[in-house]
Residue, then its C-alpha position, 0 to 999 in steps of 0.5 A: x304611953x306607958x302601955x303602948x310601949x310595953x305592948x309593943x315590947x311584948x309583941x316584939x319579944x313573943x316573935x322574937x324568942x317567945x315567952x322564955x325572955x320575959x321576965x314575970x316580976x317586971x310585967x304588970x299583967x292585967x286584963x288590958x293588956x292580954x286582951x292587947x296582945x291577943x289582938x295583935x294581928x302582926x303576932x303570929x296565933x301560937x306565940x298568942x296561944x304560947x302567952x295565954x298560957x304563960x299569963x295562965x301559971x302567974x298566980x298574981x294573974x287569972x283569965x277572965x271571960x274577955x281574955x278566953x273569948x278573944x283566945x277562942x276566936x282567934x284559935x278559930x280564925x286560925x285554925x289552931x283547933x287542937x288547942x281547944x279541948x286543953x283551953x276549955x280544960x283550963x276555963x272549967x279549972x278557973x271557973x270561967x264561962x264564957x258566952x253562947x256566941x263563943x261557944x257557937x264560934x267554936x261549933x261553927x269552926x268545928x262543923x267548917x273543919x269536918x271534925x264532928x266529934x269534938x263540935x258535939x264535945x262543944x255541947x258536952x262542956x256547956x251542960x258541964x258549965x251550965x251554958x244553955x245554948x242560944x236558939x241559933x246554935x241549934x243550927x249548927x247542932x244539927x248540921x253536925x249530927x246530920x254529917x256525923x250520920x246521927x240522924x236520929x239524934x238530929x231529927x229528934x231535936x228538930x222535932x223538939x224545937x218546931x214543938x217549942x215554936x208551937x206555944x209561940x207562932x208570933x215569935x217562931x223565926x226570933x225565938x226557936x226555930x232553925x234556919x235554912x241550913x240547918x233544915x237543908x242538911x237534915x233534909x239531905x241526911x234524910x234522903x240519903x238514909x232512905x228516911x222516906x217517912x221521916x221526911x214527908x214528916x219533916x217537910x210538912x212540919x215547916x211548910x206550916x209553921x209561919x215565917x219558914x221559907x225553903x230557900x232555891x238549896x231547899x227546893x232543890x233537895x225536895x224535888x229530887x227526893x220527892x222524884x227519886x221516890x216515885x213522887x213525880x207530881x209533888x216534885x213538878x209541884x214544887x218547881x212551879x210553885x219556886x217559878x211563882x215565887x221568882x216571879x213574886x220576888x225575884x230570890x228563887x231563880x231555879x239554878x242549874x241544879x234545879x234543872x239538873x234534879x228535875x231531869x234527873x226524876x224526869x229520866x227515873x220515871x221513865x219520861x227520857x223523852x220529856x227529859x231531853x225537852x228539858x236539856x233543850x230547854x236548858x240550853x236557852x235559859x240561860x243556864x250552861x249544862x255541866x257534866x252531871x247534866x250530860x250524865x244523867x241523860x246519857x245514863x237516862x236515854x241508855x237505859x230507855x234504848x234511844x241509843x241516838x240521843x244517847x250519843x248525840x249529847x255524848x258528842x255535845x258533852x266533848x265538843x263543849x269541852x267535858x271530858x267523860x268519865x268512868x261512869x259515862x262510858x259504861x252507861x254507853x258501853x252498856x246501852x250499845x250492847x243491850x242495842x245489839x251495837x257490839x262492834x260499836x261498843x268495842x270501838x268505843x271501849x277502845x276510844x276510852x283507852x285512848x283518851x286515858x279514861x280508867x276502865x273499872x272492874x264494872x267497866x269489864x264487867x259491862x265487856x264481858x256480859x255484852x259480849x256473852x249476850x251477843x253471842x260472842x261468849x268464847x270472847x267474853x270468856x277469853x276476856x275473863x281469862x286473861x283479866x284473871x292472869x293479870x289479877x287485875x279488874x275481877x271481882x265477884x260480879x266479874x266471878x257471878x257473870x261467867x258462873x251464870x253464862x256456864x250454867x245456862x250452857x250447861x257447864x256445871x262442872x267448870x261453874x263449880x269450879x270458878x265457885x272454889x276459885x272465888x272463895x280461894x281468892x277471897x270473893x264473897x258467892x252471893x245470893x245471886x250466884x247460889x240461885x243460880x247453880x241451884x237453877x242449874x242443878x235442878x235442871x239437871x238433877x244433880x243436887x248432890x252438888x250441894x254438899x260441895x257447894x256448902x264446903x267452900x261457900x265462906x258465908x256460913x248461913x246463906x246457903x244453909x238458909x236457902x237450903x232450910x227454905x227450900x225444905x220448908x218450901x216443899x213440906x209447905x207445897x205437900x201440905x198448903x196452909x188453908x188460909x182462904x176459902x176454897x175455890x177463891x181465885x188466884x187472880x179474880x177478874x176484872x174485865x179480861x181485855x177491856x179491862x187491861x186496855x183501860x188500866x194502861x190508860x183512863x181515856x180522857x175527853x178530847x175536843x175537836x183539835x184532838x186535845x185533852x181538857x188539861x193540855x188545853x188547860x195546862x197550855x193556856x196556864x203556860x207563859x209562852x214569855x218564859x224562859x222554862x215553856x215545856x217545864x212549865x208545862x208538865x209543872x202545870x199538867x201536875x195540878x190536875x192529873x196524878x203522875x205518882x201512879x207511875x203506869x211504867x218502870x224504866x228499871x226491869x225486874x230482877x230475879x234476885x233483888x239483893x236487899x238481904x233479909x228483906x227481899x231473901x223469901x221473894x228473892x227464893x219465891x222467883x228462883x223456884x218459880x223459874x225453876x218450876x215454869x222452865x219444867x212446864x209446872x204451871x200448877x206448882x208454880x201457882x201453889x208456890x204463888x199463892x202460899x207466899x203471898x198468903x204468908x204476906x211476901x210482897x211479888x215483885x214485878x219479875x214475880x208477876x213477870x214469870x206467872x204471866x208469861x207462862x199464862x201467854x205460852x199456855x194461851x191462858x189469856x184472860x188470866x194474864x190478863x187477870x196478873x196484869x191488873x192485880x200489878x196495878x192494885x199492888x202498885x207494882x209498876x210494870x216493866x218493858x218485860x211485862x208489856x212485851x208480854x202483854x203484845x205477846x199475848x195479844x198477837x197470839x190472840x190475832x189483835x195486832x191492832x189493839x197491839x199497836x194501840x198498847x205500844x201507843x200508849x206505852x210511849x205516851x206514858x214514858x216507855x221504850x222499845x227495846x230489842x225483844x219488845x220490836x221483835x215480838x211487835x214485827x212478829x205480831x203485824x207480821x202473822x197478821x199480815x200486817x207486812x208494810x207495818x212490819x216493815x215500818x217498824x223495822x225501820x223505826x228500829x234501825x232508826x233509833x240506834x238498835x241493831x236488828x239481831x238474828x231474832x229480828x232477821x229470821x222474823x222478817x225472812x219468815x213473815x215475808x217468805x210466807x206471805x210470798x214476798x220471796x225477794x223481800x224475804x231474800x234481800x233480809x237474808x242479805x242484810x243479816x250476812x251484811x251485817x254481820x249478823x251469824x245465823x242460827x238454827x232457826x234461820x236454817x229452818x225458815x232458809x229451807x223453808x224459803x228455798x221450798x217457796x222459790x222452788x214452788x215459785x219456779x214450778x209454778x212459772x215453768x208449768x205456765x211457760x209450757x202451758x203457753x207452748x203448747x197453746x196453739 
């Protein structure tokens, strides 16, 4: 009784007045009662912590391991963290330890708080008190570097401690190996590092050990790093094998993020189409999309040019209650100009507003390069302008867009100019910019340019750089390494024609039905009871068919692939190609090829790009063909530009019907149209007198969101005023002034030519009008 009433005395004082009313020679301190006070849930955490430490300056008094542990815990559940590093001062100066389980209380709270540091100092007091942490702390030791960005650190314990489970299989899970967390925010922390080797590594790792299983979180992070690495296959692999495990267990139910990376890999592999199925799909599993769901696909059909599911699903977003961010709008924005839809894109740049959606500086970046390229660059330019007299909304890529739009008019000296004025406003010129200018100055022979230039470009080595490479770069052409053998081929052949026909697609056995041996298999594999059947499906077409190889890049090819150091030398090997083609010099242009990929500089697919359509203008076919194949060896996916160049070619050869076949395939294999592939398509049916096929396809286009642009209409007047359909040839003369469309010296060329056949057409109909008069 005695006890009771001197605890409750004591909790009534500490709340009261705190420690400055008790009187230490009238309280008998004893483990007991600490630990009775402590737990005290009506006494608040500072007033326990204000009389731990009172109880601690009592020399008739010393803190035991049950007293520390219990003031530990209940800083923990408070939150009084600060407090921590004084108390474990005081534990090391009373030569208390405390146990593991305390110690991973602390870690834990840490990790919870997001205060990494002072959960790795947990670690440094252990060793300092020789407290060797149990195996379950490891998780949290993990967690912690990982977040903290110590990968390396972190990847180095994981490794030891699925090392030390080696010796013990039996007794892996019990004894050392680390749980699903701890595994999951490693695996995060390498996919986020670009660690690509590190978590193959790791994931192979605990696939083999006895009782590790990837939990749905676990499932999730692998297949969307194994799909944003290319790793299609192993991506629909792992989502079949979790629907296995579901339907064993019933614990690894997919869940909305699963559906959400898998579109998401579905979209970078170029498989927009397969991707929307999925959406659908999505819609009646039981799963509701949310606003990741919309943006990736809104992102996934702008890029791929399927500007109509693009806006579909942006109109399902807002009626199922998602209010579209920054982000959303500048994929739409960008789509609808790279679509030719400028009047469309305004009036939704204009809706943005409207809805209160804060536009970026990518945001007018986005306005002002769809409006150059549509041909509205006084527009732009004004855009450009006024943003800079507010000094709002510009920044170096704002700076690097109008640069680039005055040099290929021409202007150098305004380009100059804006070049000073980034660097007065403390703008960094980038490789990009500087590639640029130097394009511009070749062009135009004025590389006494580059002295100004090097007076205000802040960076004191990358101009200096790239002028040492181009120095090095024509002493190397003058005097070419001999490093093969004389005569070898640049590109060796493999076939010509038949080759790049079988390299765009192996044909595969078809029964009679038209299907495939693994549609036949993966279809008759599918649970039509499912709720997932298409997923199902592309998951079971992953057994037998390798979707790594990926036969098209929905990305297209930069000319500067801004990397820094790492892509510098191909980043200067596609200016001077560009430099070189623009100037008919085909020949150097191949040296310049041949030296730096002898040198061991990788080409990327913009490399690759330039040499072959140099080959197709010079009506060198077979060795374009030749680079198309060599893309395959090197693994360098080609892009909607390489197989524009590849119809290009091959309607200059008069095989508009292997054309067609291409972009057949093409499409099977996750490809797009966009604006310059259907005009170079309607362009080859067209002088093939294939004219109803051309017109099929101008309507496919019109059809799928993409607004003909001048080049399309001046092609549908010239194939049809050739082939003398003159009132067709008319009726697209009108719909291009319908539309909005401004004519182009080249229209005028193809007009006069035009007025010459309907003047021949008259001649023609008023000799036989006279014929027939004078007929008796």
């Amino acid at each position: 009784m005695g006890n009771i009433l001197l605890v409750a005395y004591l909790t009534k004082t500490l709340s009261e007045s705190g420690t400055r009313s008790l009187d230490p020679d009238s309280i008998p301190l004893s483990e007991y009662l600490v630990l009775q006070i402590l737990r005290r849930n009506s006494l608040d955490s500072s007033k326990k912590m204000e009389f731990f430490k009172w109880c601690s300056v009592r020399h008739i008094y010393k803190h035991s391991v049950s007293t520390y542990s219990q003031m530990f815990s209940t800083l923990c559940r408070s939150g009084y963290l600060e407090e921590v590093p004084d108390l474990l001062n005081s534990m090391k100066n009373d030569g208390v330890v405390v146990g593991s389980e305390t110690f991973k209380l602390l870690l834990d709270a840490f990790i919870r708080s997001g205060k990494f540091d002072s959960a790795l100092d947990i670690l440094d007091h252990m060793e300092e008190l020789g407290s060797n942490p149990n195996p379950h702390m490891y998780d949290s030791i993990i967690v912690a570097l990982a977040k903290k960005n110590q990968v390396g650190l972190a990847l180095s314990i994981m490794f030891k401690l699925l090392e030390a489970s080696d010796g013990n299989e039996e007794n892996a899970v019990r004894v050392s190996l680390p749980g699903s967390v701890a595994c999951n925010a490693l695996l995060v922390a390498l996919r986020n590092g670009e660690m690509k080797v590190e978590f193959k590594t790791v994931f192979a790792k605990l696939r083999g050990k006895v009782g590790f299983k990837l939990n749905t979180w676990g499932y999730n992070i692998c297949i969307h790093a194994f799909g944003c690495w290319g790793d299609l296959t192993t991506s629909l692999r792992l989502f079949k094998e979790m629907k296995e495990k579901s339907l064993a267990s019933g614990s690894l139910d997919p869940d909305l993020c699963t559906y959400n990376s898998l579109i998401h890999v579905l979209c970078l592999a170029g498989k927009v189409k397969d991707a929307v199925i999925v959406y659908e799909e999505l819609k009646v599993s039981g799963h509701e999309p949310d606003a990741f769901t919309y943006r990736i696909l809104i992102q996934g059909c702008c890029k791929s040019y399927q500007m109509e599911d693009s806006t579909k699903i942006f109109s399902e977003m807002q009626y199922n209650g998602f209010l579209p961010d920054t982000v959303v709008y500048n994929s739409l924005l960008d789509g609808m100009f790279k679509a030719r839809k400028v009047m469309e894109a305004c009036q939704l740049f204009e809706k943005m507003v409207q809805d209160g959606v804060r536009a970026s500086c990518w945001t007018y970046n986005i306005l002002i390069d769809g409006l150059c390229k549509n041909g509205r660059a006084e527009a732009g330019y004004n855009l450009f302008c006024g943003l800079k007299k507010k000094g709002q909304f510009v920044d170096a890529v704002t700076y690097s867009i109008v640069v680039l739009l005055l040099c290929r008019k021409g202007h150098l000296e305004d380009a100059l100019h804006l070049v000073e004025e980034m660097e007065e406003r403390g703008f960094v010129v980038d490789l990009i910019t500087i590639t640029s200018l130097l394009i511009a100055f070749h062009k135009q022979g004025r590389w006494d340019c580059t002295e100004r230039l090097m007076k205000h470009i802040r960076d004191v080595n990358l101009l200096p750089n790239v002028l040492k490479w181009r120095a090095d770069m024509e002493a190397s052409l003058k005097n070419p390494p001999r490093s093969r053998e004389d005569y070898t081929p640049m590109f060796p052949s493999t076939g010509g024609l038949q080759e790049i026909m079988s390299s765009i697609s192996s044909p595969k056995s078809r029964s009679d039905d038209g299907a495939t041996e693994d549609e036949k298999s993966s279809s008759a594999d599918t649970d039509q009871w499912s709720s997932s059947p298409y997923m199902d499906h592309l998951a079971n077409q992953a057994k037998s068919t390798d979707l790594s190889s990926q036969l098209f890049s929905l990305a297209r090819g930069q000319r500067v692939q801004a990397k820094g150091a790492g892509s510098f030398d191909i980043d200067m090997v596609n200016t001077f190609l560009s430099i070189f083609l623009a100037k008919g010099k085909l020949s150097l242009a191949c040296k310049l090829f041949e030296i730096f990929t002898d040198m061991g500089v990788d080409p990327v697919s913009y490399t690759y790009n330039s040499i072959m359509s140099s080959f197709v203008k010079k009506g060198y076919f077979n060795r374009a063909w030749d680079v198309f194949n060599e893309m395959g060896e090197k693994v360098c996916p080609p892009d909607i530009a390489t197989y524009n160049l590849v119809i290009q070619g091959l309607g200059k050869m008069g095989r508009a019907d292997l054309a067609s076949s291409v972009l057949d395939k093409l499409m099977k294999q996750g490809g797009y149209l966009d604006i310059v592939m259907y005009n170079t398509l309607i362009d080859a049916l067209g002088k093939a007198g294939r004219i109803d096929e051309a017109n099929n396809l101008f309507e496919q286009m019109k059809i799928s969101g993409l607004n003909p642009d001048v080049v399309t209409y001046n092609i549908m007047i010239e194939v049809h005023s050739k082939t003398g359909r003159l009132k067709d040839a008319y009726k697209f003369l009108k719909m291009m002034l319908d539309a909005g469309c401004l004519p182009n010296h080249v229209t005028d060329t193809t007009l006069d030519f035009l007025a010459k056949e309907i003047e021949k057409l008259r001649y023609q109909k008023a000799s036989i009008m006279r014929q027939k008069d004078d007929s008796p």
